[in-house]
C-alpha positions in Angstrom: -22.8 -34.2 -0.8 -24.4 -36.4 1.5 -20.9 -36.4 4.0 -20.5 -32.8 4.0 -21.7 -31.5 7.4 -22.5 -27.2 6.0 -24.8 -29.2 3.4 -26.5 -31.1 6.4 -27.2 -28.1 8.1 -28.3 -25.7 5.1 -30.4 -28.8 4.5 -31.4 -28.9 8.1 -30.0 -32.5 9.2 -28.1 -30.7 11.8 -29.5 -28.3 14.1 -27.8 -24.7 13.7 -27.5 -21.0 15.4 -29.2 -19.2 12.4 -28.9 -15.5 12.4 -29.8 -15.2 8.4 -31.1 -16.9 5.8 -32.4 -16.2 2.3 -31.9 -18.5 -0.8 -28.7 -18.5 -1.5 -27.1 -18.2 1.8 -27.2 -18.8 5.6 -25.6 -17.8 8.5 -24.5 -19.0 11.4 -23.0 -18.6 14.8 -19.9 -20.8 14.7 -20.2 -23.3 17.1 -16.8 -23.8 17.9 -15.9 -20.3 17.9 -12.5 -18.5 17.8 -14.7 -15.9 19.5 -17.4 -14.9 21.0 -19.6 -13.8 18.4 -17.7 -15.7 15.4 -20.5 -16.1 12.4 -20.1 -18.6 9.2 -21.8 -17.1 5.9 -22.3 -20.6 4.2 -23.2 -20.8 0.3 -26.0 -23.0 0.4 -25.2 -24.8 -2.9 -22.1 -27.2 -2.1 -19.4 -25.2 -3.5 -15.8 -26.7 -2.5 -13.5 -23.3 -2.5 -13.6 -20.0 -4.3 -11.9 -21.5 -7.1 -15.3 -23.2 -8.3 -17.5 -20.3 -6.7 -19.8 -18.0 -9.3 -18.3 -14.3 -9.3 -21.5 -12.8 -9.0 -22.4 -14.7 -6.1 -19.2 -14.4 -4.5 -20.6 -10.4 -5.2 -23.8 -11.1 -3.4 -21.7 -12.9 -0.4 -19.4 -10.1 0.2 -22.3 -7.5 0.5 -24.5 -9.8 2.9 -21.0 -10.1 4.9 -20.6 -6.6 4.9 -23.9 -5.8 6.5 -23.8 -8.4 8.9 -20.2 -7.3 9.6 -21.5 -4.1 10.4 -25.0 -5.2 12.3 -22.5 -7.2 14.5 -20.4 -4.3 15.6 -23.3 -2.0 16.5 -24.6 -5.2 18.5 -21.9 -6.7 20.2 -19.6 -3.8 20.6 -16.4 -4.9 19.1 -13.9 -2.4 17.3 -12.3 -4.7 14.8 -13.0 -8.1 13.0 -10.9 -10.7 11.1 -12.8 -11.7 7.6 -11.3 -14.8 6.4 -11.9 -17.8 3.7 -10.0 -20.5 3.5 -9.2 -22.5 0.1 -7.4 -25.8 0.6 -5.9 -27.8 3.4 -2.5 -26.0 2.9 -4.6 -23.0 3.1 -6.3 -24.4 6.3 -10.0 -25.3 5.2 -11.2 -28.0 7.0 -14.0 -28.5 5.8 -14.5 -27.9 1.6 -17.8 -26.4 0.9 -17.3 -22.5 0.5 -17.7 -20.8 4.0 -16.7 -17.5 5.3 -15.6 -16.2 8.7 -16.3 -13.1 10.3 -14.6 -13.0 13.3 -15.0 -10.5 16.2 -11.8 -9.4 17.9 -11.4 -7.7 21.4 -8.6 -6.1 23.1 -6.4 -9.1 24.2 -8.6 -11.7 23.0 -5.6 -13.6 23.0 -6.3 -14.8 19.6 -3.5 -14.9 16.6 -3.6 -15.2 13.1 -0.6 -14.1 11.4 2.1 -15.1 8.8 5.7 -14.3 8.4 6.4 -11.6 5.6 8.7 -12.6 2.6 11.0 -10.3 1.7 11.1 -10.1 -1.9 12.9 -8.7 -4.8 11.7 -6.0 -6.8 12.1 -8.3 -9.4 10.2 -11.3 -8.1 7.1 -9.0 -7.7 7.5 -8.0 -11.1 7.3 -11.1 -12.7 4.3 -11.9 -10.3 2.7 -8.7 -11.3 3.6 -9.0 -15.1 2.3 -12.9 -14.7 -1.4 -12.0 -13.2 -1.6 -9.1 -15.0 -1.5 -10.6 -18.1 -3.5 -13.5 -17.5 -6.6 -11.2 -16.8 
């Protein structure tokens, strides 16, 4: 994807804040962070969203973001962390080759992500439940 700017810098096109790179993945610092400390795990192959992403990588991504999740904390001294993927613009990806976000969060940061809880019917999770469930 020659217009897609995570393949121009897994390709090296663009200059990056590499922490972490092996052949599948690389990771970056975010450089334009929600915090201080906010890291991009990119799939190197140009992937648009999760829905097109192999499983057993996807297994492979979460264990790299998990230990770098955890080398973070230890180094930067941060209690808690927002891990978050977007799929879709309704979903707020901006830009559509898989990425993940681990992002560092400090006492009053000042920084909110949040949605409104739906208060459903027993019966509307059911049918949601009942739907998935037998799908897999």
């Amino acid at each position: 994807m020659c217009d897609c700017i995570f393949c121009k810098i897994v390709a090296g096109e663009i200059p990056s804040a590499t922490i972490y790179e092996n052949e599948e993945f690389k990771v970056i610092l975010d450089r334009f962070p929600a915090n201080e400390g906010h890291v991009l795990i990119l799939v190197k192959e140009h992937v648009p969203n999760i829905f097109e992403l192999d499983p057993d990588q996807a297994g492979r991504l979460f264990k790299l973001a998990t230990q770098i999740a955890k080398i973070m904390q230890k180094t930067l001294g941060f209690e808690h962390m927002n891990v978050m993927q977007n799929n879709g613009t309704v979903a707020g990806q901006s830009v559509f080759h898989f990425h993940m976000h681990l992002i560092p969060r400090y006492e009053n940061d000042g920084i909110t992500i949040s949605y409104a809880p739906r208060d459903l019917t027993d019966e509307q999770i059911e049918t949601m439940r009942k739907r998935i469930a037998d799908a897999l």
